[in-house]
N, C-alpha and C positions, 0 to 999 in steps of 0.2 A: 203209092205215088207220094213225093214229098216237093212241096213246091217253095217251103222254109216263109209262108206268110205267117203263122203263128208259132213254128217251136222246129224243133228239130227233126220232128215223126219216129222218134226212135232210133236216129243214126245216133251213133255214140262216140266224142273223141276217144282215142288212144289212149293210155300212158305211156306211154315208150316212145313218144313222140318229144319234138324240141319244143314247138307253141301248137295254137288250136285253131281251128277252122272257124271263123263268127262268124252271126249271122246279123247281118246289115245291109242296108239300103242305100240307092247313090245317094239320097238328101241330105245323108247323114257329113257325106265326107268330099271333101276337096277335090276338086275335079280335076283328072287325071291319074288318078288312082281307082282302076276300074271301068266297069259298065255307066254306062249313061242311064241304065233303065234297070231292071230286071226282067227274067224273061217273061215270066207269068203276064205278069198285068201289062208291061211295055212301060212301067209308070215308074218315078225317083222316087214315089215309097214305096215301092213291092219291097219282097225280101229276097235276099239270095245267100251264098253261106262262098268266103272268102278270104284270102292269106295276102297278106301284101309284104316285099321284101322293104325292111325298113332298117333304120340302124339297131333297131332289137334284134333283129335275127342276122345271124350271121350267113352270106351263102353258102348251101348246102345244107341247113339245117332242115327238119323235115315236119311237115303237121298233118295227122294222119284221121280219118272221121269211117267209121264200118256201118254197114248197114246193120238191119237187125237179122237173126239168124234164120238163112232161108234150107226149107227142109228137100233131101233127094229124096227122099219116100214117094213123092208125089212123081207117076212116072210120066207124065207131061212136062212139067220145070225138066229130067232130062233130057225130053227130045228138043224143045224149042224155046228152054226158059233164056230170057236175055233183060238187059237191063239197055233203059234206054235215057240219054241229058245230054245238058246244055252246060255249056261251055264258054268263058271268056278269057282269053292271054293275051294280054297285049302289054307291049313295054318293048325296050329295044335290050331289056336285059331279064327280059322274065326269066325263071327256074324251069321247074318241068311239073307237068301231071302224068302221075303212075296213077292207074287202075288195077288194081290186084282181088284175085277169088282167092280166101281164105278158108280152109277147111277150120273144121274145132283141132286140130290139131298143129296148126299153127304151120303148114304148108302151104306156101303164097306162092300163084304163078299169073304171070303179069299178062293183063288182060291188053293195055295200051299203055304205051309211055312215048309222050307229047313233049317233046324241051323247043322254048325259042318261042319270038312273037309268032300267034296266030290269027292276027289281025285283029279290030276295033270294033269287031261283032258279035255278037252270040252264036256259036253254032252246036249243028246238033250230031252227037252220036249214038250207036245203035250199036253194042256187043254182047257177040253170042255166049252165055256161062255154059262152059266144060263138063261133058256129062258122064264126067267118069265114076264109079263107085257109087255108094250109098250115103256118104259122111253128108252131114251138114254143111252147110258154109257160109261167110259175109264177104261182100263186097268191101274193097278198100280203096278209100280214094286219098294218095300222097301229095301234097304238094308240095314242092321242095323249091326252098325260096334263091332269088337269083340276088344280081347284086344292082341292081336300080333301085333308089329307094322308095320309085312311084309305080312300081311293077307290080303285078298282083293278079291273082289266078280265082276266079268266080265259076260257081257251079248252083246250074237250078234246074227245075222241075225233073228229080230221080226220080224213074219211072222205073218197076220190076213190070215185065209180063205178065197179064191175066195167069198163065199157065203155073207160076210161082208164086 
C-alpha cells in the first residue's frame, strides 16, 4: 500500500518517459490545478503524486511511475491478485491515464485507459492483474498531458491485494 505521505514506497519513474510524476500536496499549489484534498487524510497537506499539463510539457508528452516488481510464483496473486486507487481528472482539457501490467520483458498490456474530464473528485478503481504465465511483472501508471495549462491527473492510496 502506497499512500505518497512520506516518499514514494518504491514506485519508480521511468526513463523513457517525457517529465515525472511529483509528489505534492494541494497547500502547496494554486488552486485549480488539482485536488482540493488528498485522499488519505481528506486534508491540503496529505500527499498524492501528480502531472499537470503546463507550458513545459508539450500535449502528448508522456510521465510514466512502475510499481515495484510483483512475483507469479505466488499462486494466489494469479487467481485474484488486483490492484486497487484513487484517482483525480479534472480540467476541460486534461490528457488521459493509462494503466499498464509490465512483464520483465518489457510486454505492456493496457489494464485501463481514461482520456477527458472525470470530474472534481477523487474516485476509486479496482483492476484485475492478468494471470497469465509465470513472469514477473510492475504496474505502470501513464499520464499523458493535455493542453490546458491548469489540468492535471492525481493519483493516491496504490493498494496491491493481500494475495500479491
Amino acid at each position: 500500500h502506497c499512500n505518497f505521505e512520506f516518499d514514494l514506497c518504491g514506485w519508480k519513474q521511468d526513463e523513457n518517459d517525457d517529465f515525472d510524476w511529483n509528489l505534492r500536496t494541494s497547500s502547496t499549489t494554486k488552486m485549480g490545478t488539482g485536488p482540493a484534498t488528498d485522499h488519505t487524510l481528506q486534508e491540503p497537506t496529505g500527499h498524492y503524486i501528480f502531472i499537470k499539463s503546463s507550458f513545459l510539457q508539450l500535449p502528448g508528452q508522456k510521465a510514466r511511475i512502475s510499481s515495484p516488481v510483483l512475483s507469479r510464483r505466488n499462486k494466489d496473486c494469479k487467481v485474484c491478485g488486483g490492484i486497487f486507487f484513487y484517482y483525480h481528472m479534472y480540467g476541460a482539457h486534461i490528457g488521459s491515464l493509462i494503466v499498464y501490467q509490465r512483464t520483465m520483458a518489457k510486454h505492456e498490456k493496457i489494464l485501463l485507459n481514461l482520456t477527458g474530464n472525470q470530474g472534481n473528485f477523487w474516485q476509486h478503481k479496482a483492476l484485475i492483474l492478468a494471470g497469465d504465465g509465470d513472469e514477473d511483472f510492475q504496474v505502470v501508471f501513464e499520464g499523458i498531458a493535455g493542453k490546458g495549462p491548469k489540468d492535471g491527473i492525481a493519483l493516491d492510496d496504490l493498494t496491491f491485494s493481500r494475495e500479491c
